[in-house]
C-alpha positions in Angstrom: -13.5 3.0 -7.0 -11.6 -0.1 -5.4 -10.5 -3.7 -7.4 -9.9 -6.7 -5.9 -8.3 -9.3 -7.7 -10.0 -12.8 -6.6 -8.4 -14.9 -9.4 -5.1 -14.3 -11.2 -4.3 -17.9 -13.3 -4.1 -18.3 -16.6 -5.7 -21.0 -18.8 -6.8 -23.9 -15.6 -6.9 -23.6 -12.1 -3.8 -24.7 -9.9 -4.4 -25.3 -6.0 -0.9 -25.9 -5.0 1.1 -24.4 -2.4 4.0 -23.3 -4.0 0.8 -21.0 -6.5 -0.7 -20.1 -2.6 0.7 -16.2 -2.9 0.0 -15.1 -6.2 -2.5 -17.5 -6.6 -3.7 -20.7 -8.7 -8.0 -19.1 -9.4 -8.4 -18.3 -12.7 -9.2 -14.7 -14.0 -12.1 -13.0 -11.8 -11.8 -9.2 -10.9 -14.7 -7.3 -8.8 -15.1 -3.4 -9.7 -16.9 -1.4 -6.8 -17.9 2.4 -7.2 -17.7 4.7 -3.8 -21.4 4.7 -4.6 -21.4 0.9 -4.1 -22.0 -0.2 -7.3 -20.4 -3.6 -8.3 -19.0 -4.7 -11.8 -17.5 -8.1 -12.4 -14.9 -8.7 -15.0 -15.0 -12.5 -16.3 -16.1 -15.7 -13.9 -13.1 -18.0 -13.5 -12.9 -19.9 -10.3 -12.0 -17.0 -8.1 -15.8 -16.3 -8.6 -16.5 -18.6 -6.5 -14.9 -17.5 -3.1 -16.7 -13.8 -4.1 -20.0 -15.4 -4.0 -19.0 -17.2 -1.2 -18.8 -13.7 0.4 -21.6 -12.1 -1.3 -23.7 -14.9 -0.2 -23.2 -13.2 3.3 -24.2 -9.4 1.8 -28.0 -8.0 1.6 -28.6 -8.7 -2.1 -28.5 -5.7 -4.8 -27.5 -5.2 -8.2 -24.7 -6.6 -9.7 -23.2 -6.9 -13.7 -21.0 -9.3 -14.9 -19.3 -8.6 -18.1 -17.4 -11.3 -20.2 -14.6 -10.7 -22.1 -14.7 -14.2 -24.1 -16.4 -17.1 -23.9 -12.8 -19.6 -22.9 -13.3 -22.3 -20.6 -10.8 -20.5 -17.8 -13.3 -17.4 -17.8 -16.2 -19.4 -17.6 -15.7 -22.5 -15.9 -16.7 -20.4 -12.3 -20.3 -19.5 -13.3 -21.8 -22.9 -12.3 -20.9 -22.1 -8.7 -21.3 -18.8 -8.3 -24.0 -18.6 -5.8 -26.1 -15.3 -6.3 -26.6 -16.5 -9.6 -29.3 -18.7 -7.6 -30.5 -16.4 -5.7 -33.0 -14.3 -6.9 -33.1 -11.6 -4.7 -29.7 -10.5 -6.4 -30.9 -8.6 -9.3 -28.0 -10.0 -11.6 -27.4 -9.2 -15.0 -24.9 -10.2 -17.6 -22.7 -8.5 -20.4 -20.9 -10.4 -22.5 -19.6 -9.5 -26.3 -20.7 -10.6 -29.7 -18.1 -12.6 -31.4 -17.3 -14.0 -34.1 -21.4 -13.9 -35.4 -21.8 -15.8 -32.1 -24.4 -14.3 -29.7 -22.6 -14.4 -25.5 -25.7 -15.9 -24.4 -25.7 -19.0 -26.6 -22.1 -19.8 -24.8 -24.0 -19.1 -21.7 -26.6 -22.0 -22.6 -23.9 -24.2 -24.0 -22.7 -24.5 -20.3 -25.7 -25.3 -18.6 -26.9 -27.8 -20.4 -27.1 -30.5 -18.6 -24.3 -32.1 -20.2 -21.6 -30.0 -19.3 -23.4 -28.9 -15.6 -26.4 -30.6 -14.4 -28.5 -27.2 -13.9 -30.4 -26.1 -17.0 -30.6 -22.2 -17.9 -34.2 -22.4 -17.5 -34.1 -23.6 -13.9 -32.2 -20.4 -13.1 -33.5 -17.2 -11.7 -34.3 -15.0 -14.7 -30.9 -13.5 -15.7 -30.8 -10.4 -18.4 -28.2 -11.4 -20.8 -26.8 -8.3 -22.9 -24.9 -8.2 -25.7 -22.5 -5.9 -27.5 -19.9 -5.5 -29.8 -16.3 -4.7 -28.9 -15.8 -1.3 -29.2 -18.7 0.0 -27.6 -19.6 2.1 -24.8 -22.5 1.4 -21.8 -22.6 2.7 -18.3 -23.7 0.6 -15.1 -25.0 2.4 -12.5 -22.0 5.7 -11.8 -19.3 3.8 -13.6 -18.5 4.2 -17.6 -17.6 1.1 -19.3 -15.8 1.5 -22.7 -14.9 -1.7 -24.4 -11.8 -2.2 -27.1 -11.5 -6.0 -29.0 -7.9 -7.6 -28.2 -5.7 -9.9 -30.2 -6.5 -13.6 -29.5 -7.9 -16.5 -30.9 -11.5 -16.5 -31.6 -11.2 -12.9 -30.3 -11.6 -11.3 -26.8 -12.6 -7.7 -25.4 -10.8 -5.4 -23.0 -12.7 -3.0 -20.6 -12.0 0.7 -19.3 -13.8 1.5 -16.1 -13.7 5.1 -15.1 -15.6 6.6 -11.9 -14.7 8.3 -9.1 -12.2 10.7 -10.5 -10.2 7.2 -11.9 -9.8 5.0 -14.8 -8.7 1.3 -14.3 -8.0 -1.0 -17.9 -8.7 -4.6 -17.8 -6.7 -6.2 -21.0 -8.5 -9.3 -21.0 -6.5 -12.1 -23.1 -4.0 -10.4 -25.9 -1.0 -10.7 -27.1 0.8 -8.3 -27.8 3.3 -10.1 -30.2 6.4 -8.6 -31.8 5.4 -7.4 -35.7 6.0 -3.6 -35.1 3.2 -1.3 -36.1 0.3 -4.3 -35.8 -2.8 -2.2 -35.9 -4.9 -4.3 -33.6 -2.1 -4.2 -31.0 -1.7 -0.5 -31.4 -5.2 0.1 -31.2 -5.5 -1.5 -27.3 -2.5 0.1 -26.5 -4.0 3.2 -27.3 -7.4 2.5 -25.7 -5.1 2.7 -22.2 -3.7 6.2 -22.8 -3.5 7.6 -19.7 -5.5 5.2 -17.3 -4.3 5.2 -13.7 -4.3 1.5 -13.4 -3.8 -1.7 -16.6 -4.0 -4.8 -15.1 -2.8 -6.4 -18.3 -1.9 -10.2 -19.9 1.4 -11.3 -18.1 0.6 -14.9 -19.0 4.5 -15.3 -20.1 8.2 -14.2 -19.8 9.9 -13.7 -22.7 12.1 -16.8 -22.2 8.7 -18.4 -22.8 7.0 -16.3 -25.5 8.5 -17.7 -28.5 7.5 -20.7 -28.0 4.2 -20.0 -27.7 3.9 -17.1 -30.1 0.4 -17.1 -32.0 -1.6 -18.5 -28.7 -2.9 -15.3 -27.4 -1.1 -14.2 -24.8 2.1 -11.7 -24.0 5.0 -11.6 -22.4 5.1 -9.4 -19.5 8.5 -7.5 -20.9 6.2 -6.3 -23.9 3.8 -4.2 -21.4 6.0 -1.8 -19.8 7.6 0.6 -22.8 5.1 1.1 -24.3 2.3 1.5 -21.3 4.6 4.2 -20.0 4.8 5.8 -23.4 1.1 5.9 -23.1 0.9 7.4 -19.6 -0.3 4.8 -17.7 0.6 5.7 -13.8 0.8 1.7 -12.7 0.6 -1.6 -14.7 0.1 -4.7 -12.7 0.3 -7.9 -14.1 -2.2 -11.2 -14.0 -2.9 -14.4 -15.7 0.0 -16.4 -15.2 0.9 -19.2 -16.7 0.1 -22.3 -15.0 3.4 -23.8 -15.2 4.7 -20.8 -13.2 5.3 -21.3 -9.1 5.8 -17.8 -6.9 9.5 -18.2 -6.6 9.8 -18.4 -10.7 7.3 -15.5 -10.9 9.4 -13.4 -7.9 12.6 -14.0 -9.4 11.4 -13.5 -13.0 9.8 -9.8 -12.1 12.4 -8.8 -9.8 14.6 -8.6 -13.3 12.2 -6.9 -15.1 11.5 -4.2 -12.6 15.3 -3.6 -12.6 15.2 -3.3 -15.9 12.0 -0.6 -16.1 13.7 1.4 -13.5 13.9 4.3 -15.5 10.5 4.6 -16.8 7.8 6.3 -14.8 5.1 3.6 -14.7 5.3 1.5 -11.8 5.0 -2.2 -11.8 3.3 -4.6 -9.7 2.6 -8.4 -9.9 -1.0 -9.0 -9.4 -2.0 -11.7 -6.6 -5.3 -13.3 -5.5 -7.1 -11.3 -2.7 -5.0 -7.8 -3.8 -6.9 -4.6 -3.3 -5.9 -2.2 -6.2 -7.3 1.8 -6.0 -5.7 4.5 -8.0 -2.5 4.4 -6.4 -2.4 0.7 -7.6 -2.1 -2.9 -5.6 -1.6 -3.2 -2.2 0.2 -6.5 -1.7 1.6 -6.4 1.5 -1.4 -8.2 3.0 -5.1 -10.0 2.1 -7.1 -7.0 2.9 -10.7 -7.6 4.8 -13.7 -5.7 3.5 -14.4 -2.6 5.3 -18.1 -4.4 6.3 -16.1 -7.6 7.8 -13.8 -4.7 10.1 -16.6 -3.0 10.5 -17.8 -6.1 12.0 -15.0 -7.1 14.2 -14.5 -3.7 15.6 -18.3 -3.6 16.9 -17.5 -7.2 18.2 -14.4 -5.9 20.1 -16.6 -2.8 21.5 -19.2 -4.7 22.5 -16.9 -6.8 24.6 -15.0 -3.9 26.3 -18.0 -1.8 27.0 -18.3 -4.9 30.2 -14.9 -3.5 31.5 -15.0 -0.8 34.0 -11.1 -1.5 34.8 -8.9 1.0 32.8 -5.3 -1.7 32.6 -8.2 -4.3 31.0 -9.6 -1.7 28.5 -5.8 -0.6 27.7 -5.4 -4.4 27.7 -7.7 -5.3 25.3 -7.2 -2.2 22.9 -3.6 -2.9 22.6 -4.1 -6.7 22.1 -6.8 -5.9 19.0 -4.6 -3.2 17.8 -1.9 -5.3 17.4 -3.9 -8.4 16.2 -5.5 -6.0 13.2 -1.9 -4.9 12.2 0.3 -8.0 13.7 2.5 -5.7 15.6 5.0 -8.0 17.6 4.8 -5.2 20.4 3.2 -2.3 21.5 3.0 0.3 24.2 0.2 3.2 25.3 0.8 6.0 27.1 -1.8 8.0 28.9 -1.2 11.9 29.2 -0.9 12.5 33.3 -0.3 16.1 34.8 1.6 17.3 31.4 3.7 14.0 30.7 3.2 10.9 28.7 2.7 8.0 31.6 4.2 4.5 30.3 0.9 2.7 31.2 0.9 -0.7 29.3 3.0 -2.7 27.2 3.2 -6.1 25.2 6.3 -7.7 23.2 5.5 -11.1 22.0 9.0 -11.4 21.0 10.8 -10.2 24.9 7.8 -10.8 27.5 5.6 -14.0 25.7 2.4 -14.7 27.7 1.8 -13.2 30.7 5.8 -12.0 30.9 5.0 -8.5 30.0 2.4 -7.8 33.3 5.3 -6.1 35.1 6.2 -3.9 32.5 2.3 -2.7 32.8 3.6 -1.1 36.2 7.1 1.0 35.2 6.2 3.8 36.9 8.0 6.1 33.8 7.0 8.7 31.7 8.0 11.0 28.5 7.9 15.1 28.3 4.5 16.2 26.8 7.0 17.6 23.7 7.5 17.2 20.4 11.2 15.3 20.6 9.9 11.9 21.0 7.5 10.0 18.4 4.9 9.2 21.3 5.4 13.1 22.1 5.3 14.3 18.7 1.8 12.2 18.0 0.5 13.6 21.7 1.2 17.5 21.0 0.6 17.2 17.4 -2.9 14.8 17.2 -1.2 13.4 13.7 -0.9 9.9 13.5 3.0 8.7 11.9 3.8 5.6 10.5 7.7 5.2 10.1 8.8 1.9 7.7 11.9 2.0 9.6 12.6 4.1 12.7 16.5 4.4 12.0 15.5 6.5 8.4 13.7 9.4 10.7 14.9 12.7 8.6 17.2 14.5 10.3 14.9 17.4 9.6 11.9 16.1 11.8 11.8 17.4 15.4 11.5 14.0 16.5 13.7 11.5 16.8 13.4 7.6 17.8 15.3 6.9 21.0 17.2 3.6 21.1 18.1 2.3 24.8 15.3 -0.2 24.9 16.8 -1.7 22.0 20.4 -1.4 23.4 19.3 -2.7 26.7 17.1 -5.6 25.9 19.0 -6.6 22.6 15.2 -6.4 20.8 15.6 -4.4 17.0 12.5 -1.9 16.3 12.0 -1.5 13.0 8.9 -0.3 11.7 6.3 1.6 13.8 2.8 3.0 13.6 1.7 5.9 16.3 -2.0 7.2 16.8 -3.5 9.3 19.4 -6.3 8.7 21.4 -8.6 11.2 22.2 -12.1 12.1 23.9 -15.4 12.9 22.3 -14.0 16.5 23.1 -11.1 15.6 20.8 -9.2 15.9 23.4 -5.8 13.8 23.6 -5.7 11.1 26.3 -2.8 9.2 25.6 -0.9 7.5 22.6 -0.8 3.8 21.0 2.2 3.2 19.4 3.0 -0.4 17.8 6.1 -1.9 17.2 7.2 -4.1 14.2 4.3 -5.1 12.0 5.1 -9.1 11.5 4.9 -11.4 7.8 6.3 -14.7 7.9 8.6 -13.6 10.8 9.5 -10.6 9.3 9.4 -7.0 10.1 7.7 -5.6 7.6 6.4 -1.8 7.4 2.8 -1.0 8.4 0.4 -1.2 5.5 -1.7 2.3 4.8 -5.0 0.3 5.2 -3.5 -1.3 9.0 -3.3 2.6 10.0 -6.6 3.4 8.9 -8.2 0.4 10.4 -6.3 0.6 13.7 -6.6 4.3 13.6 -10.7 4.0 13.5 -10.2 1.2 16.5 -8.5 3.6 18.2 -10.8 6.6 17.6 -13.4 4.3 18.8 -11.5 3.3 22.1 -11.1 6.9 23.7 -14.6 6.6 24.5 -14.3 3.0 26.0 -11.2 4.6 27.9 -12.8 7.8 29.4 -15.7 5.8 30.7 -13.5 3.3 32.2 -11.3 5.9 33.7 -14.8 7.5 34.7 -15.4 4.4 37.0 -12.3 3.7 38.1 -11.9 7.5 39.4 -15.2 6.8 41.0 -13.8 4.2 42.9 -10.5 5.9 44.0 -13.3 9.1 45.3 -14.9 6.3 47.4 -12.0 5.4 49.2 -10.3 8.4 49.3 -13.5 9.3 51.7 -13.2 6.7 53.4 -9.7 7.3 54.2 -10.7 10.3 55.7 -11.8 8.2 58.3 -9.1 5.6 58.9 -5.6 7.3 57.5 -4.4 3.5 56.9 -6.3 2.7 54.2 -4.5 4.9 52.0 -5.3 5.2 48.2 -1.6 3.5 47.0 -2.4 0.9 49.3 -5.9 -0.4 47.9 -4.5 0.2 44.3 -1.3 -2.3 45.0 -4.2 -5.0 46.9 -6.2 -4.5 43.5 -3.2 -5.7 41.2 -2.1 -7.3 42.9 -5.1 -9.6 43.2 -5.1 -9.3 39.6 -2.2 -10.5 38.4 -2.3 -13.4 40.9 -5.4 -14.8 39.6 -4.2 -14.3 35.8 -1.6 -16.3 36.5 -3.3 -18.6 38.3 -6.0 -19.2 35.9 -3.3 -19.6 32.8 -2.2 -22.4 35.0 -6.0 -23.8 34.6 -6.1 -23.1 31.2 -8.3 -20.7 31.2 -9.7 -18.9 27.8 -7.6 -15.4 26.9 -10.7 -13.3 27.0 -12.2 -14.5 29.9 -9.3 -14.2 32.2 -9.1 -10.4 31.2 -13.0 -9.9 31.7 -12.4 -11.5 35.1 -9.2 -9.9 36.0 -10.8 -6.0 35.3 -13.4 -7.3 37.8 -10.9 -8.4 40.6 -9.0 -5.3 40.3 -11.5 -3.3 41.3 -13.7 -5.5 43.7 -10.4 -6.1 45.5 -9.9 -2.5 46.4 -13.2 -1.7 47.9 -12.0 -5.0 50.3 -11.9 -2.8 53.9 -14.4 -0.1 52.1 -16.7 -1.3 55.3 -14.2 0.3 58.2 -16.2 3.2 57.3 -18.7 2.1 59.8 -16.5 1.6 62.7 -15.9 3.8 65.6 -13.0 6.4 65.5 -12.1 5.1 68.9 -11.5 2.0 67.8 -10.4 2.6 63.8 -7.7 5.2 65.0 -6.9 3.7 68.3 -2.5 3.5 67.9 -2.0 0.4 70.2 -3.4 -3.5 70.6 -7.0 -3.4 70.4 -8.8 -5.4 72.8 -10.8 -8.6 72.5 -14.0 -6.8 73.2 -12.8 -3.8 70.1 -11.5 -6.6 67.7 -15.0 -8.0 67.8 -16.4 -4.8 66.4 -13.2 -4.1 64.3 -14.0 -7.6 62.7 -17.8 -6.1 61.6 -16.5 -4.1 59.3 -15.9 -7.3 56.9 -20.0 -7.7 57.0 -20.3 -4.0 57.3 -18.8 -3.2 53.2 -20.9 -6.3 52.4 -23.7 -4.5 52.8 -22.9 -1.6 50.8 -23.0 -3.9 48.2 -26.1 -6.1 49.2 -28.7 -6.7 46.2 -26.2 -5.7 43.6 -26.8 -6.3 40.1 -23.6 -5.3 38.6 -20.6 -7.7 38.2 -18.0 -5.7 39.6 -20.4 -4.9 42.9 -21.5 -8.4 43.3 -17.4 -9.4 43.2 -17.1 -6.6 45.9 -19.5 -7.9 48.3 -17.6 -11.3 48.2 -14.8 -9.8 48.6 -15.5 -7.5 51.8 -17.3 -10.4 53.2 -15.2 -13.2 53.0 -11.4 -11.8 52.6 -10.9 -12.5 56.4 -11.8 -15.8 56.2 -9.2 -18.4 56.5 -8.1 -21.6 55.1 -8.3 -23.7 58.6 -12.0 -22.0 59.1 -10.9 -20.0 61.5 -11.3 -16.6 60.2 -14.3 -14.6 60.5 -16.8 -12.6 58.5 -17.9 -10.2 61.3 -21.5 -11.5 61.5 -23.5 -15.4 62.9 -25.2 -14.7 60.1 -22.5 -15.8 57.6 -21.1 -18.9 58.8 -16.7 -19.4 58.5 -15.8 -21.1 55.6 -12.2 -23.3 55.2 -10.3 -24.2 52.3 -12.1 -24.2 48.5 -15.3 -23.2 49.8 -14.0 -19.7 50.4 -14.5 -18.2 47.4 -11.7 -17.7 45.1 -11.1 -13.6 44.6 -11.1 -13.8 48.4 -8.8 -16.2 49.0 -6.4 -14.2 46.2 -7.7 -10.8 48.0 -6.6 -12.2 51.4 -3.5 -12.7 50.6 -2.4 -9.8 48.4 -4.1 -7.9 51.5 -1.9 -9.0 54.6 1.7 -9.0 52.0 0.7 -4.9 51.0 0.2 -4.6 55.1 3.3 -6.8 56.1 5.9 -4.4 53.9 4.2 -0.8 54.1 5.0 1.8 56.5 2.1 2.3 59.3 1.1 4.4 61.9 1.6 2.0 64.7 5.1 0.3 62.6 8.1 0.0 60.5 7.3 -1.7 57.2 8.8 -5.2 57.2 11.4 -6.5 55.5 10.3 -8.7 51.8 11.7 -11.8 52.8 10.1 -11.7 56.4 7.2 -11.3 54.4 7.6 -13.7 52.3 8.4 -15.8 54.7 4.8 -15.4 56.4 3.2 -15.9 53.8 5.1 -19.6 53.3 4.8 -20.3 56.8 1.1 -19.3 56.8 0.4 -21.2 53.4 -2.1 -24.2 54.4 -3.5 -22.7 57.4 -4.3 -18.9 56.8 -3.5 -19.0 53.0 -4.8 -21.2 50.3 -1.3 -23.0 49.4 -1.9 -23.3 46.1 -2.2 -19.2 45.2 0.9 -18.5 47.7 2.6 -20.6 45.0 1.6 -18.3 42.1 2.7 -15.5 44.3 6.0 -16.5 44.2 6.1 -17.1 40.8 4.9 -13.5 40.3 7.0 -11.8 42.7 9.0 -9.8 40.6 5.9 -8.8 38.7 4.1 -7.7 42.8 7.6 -5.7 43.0 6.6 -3.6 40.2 3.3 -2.7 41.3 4.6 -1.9 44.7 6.9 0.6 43.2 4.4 1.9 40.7 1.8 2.8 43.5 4.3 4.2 46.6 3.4 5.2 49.6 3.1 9.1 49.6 5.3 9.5 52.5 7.7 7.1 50.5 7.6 9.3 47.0 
């Protein structure tokens, strides 16, 4: 059973901003069973953002039970859309008071003098009736119902299913003649409920003058509750006068005060999920069918991505956008070790800042002294409020020389393991400082279980994407067999580097988020199948140490339109890329490169297309600086100086630019993928 609390005002609605946290609806709570059954308790004007959302549900059955007939528990009904549609089989409790029947305060409303929509122009709507004190079930869930003390009277409801009991006080108050039968009997009808969300409508600065009005004061609840053995008493219908900051600083000297007693207290806000353990306030929780939602969104997009750094990408930027983590990392699990393989920190590296920390060629022991290790070995998922309180008495322990390096402050931080549908591990997600208004702020239990579920998900996504990417690398690991140049570390470093080029170039064009990383995956892996074509060349001429002649260049060059043709009537995205690629990344930007074949005519300038143009050049700098056969590796800035002398006439000007912005970011990579003569 679960409770959310969609309207927490007392008496009239107040939209203001300084009501926005705790809220300014008046009173609506909604009761759902695990079964699915839904019970809701009065119809203030918090009703109306429920319908909103159950306007948006497949329509089922659903009881609303009154507890009066007051204009602040009422005045929500009119707009409360199911109650026009009739495909929601809606019914309605409400109690008998005062001789009065519910439904004739129900009539009085629609009237067409108070609302312009008559009764008898609704859908038919069971109206049932009862009198305080009595018992009904609706559908798995046991209502019992206790009168209150308040003017023309009121009823409180106990809800128990699902191995809990939640009390809904309704308006009462409480007031302060010892022994008052009709107060003891409520207080009573609470004995031992897990949850009371009870009449807080005052402080006791406020209650005298007011006393005889129907409402308590909030320091009248605990003593007594706890006497009672209620676990947790959360507090609603606040007086309108009252803004958050006079409600926080109000409770915070009343919870200093209960201390000692073993009921925990809570103020109640608008959107608060409450289960048996009692409110969770840290955060406006979504519906499950609403993540639900999102999370098949997010998979439907990432099952396009056959690059593993764009999956690990993407799962790190929705991880940390369900829990608002300022950072995170994920390490992948590599021959025994934990493999530092991508990172984010809003707060350090904002934008596109972080992509050379994507290449630290580091790691962690596969052991249980680290938290990332710990989560690896382990498969348990740990979420520390503050990383500084670790017991002493763990065998892991949080290690601080980021933080002393950098001068960034982890706080809180949520670890989860990723694993196959083998169950086995394949690396760890761990998140760094959950945010609130620029805050640190612990990691809520129902942000692990969402982001946990995400990332249960994501292993699959993962594996397959480390499925094609492995594919790949077996591809031109054969065809290195044939020309020991084209080494694996050298098309991985053309393939990032191609891809961080064009992300930073198209951030320059303002390019949307997602569709850079969609586009970036693709490049990364079209760019390193650029010379795949060489396999079609003669040994004499592939392998030959010295110049080549101008009759072997002219077959060398075929090997451009050769690896086109590989990829001829392609129908995936990443092969179609790869054909441009091969064909064109000889092409220069005076038209006077070549493609290997008449049949493809040169191209100059823009109308080379773009992934070649960055392919070219990422190409000839990985060449330039790396260790050959027939040379030394060159110096950087003789590179770099090529590639600014060249800029105009081999090179689009324009990306050799970007390059240089990105240098430090192409220095990573080139250390993260070495040479293996240079390991």
């Amino acid at each position: 059973m679960k409770i959310r609390l969609w309207g927490t005002r007392g008496s009239v609605p107040v939209p203001s901003p300084q009501m926005a946290r705790y809220g300014g609806d008046t009173t609506c709570v909604e009761v759902r069973s695990d079964s699915g059954d839904r019970l809701i308790l009065d119809a203030g004007t918090g009703i109306y953002a429920l319908g909103d959302c159950m306007d948006h549900e497949v329509p089922t059955d659903c009881t609303i039970c009154f507890s009066h007939a007051h204009w602040d528990h009422l005045q929500g009904l009119p707009h409360f859309k199911p109650l026009y549609n009739p495909s929601w089989r809606l019914s309605m409790r409400g109690p008998t008071l005062g001789g009065v029947p519910f439904s004739q305060s129900l009539l009085e409303i629609f009237d067409e003098k108070h609302f312009p929509v008559p009764w008898r122009e609704l859908p038919q709507r069971p109206v049932l009736e009862f009198t305080p004190g009595e018992e009904f079930r609706v559908g798995d869930m046991t209502v019992k119902t206790c009168p209150t003390v308040h003017p023309g009277s009121c009823t409180a409801y106990r809800i128990e299913a699902d191995g809990w009991s939640f009390v809904f006080t309704g308006d009462h108050e409480c007031g302060d003649e010892p022994d008052n039968p009709a107060v003891e009997r409520l207080l009573d009808f609470t004995a031992g409920a897990d949850v009371v969300l009870a009449d807080g409508h005052y402080f006791a600065r406020d209650y005298a003058l007011h006393r005889g009005w129907g409402h308590s004061a909030q320091e009248q609840w605990p003593a007594a509750l706890a006497q009672r053995g209620v676990r947790h008493l959360i507090f609603t219908h606040y007086a309108p006068s009252y803004c958050d900051s006079e409600l926080d600083k109000a409770f915070d000297s009343l919870r200093e005060n209960c201390r000692s007693l073993p009921t925990s207290l809570q103020m109640g806000c608008q959107g608060m999920l409450i289960t048996s353990h009692g409110g969770e306030t840290e955060e406006q929780e979504e519906s499950l069918e609403s993540i639900n939602c999102k999370l098949c969104d997010f998979f439907h997009r990432i099952s396009h991505f056959s690059d593993t750094n764009i999956v690990l990408d993407s799962i790190l930027n929705q991880a940390r956008a369900m829990s608002n983590a300022d950072a995170g990392t994920i390490y992948l699990v590599e021959d025994n070790k934990l493999v530092f393989s991508y990172a984010a920190n809003d707060t350090l590296f904002p934008g596109s800042e972080a992509n050379k920390y994507a290449y630290l060629n580091a790691s962690l022991p596969l052991d249980t002294r680290s938290i990332a290790g710990f989560v690896a070995c382990t498969g348990r998922a740990l979420n520390i409020p503050d990383v500084r309180s670790i017991s002493t008495n763990e065998p892991y322990s949080f290690n601080d020389a980021f933080d002393l390096s950098t001068g960034y402050r982890t706080v809180s931080m949520l670890t989860l393991p990723f694993t196959d549908v083998q169950n086995r591990i394949l690396g760890v997600l761990q998140l760094i400082n959950s945010m609130n208004n620029g805050r640190v702020q612990a990691f809520t239990p129902s942000m692990a279980r969402y982001v946990g579920r995400m990332v249960m998900l994501a292993g699959n996504s993962l594996e397959r994407a480390r499925m094609a990417n492995d594919l790949i690398l077996r591809m031109l690991r054969t065809a290195s067999l044939r020309d020991p140049r084209e080494t694996a570390s050298h098309v991985r470093r053309v393939g990032a580097m191609a891809a961080e080029i064009y992300h930073r170039w198209a951030e320059k064009h303002g390019l949307p988020s997602d569709e850079i990383r969609a586009a970036k995956g693709r490049l990364r892996l079209a760019a390193m199948l650029h010379d795949v074509g060489k396999v079609g060349i003669p040994d004499a001429i592939l392998k030959k140490p010295g110049r080549l002649t101008p009759e072997e260049r002219k077959v060398m060059e075929k090997h451009a339109v050769m690896g086109a043709r590989l990829f001829e009537n392609a129908t995936q995205d990443v092969d179609v890329l790869a054909y441009t690629i091969a064909l064109h990344h000889h092409q220069r930007w005076d038209g006077k490169g070549y493609t290997g074949s008449p049949e493809h005519p040169l191209l100059a300038a823009t109308d080379i297309p773009l992934a070649a143009r960055i392919t070219a050049i990422a190409d000839v700098y990985d060449a330039l600086i790396s260790r050959r056969c027939y040379k030394e590796a060159w110096d950087v800035k003789a590179a770099v100086d090529i590639l600014r002398q060249d800029a105009g006439s081999h090179f689009d000007p324009e990306l050799v630019d970007v390059f240089m912005e990105i240098h430090d970011v192409i220095t990573a990579i080139h250390k993260r993928f070495p040479d293996q003569e240079d390991v």
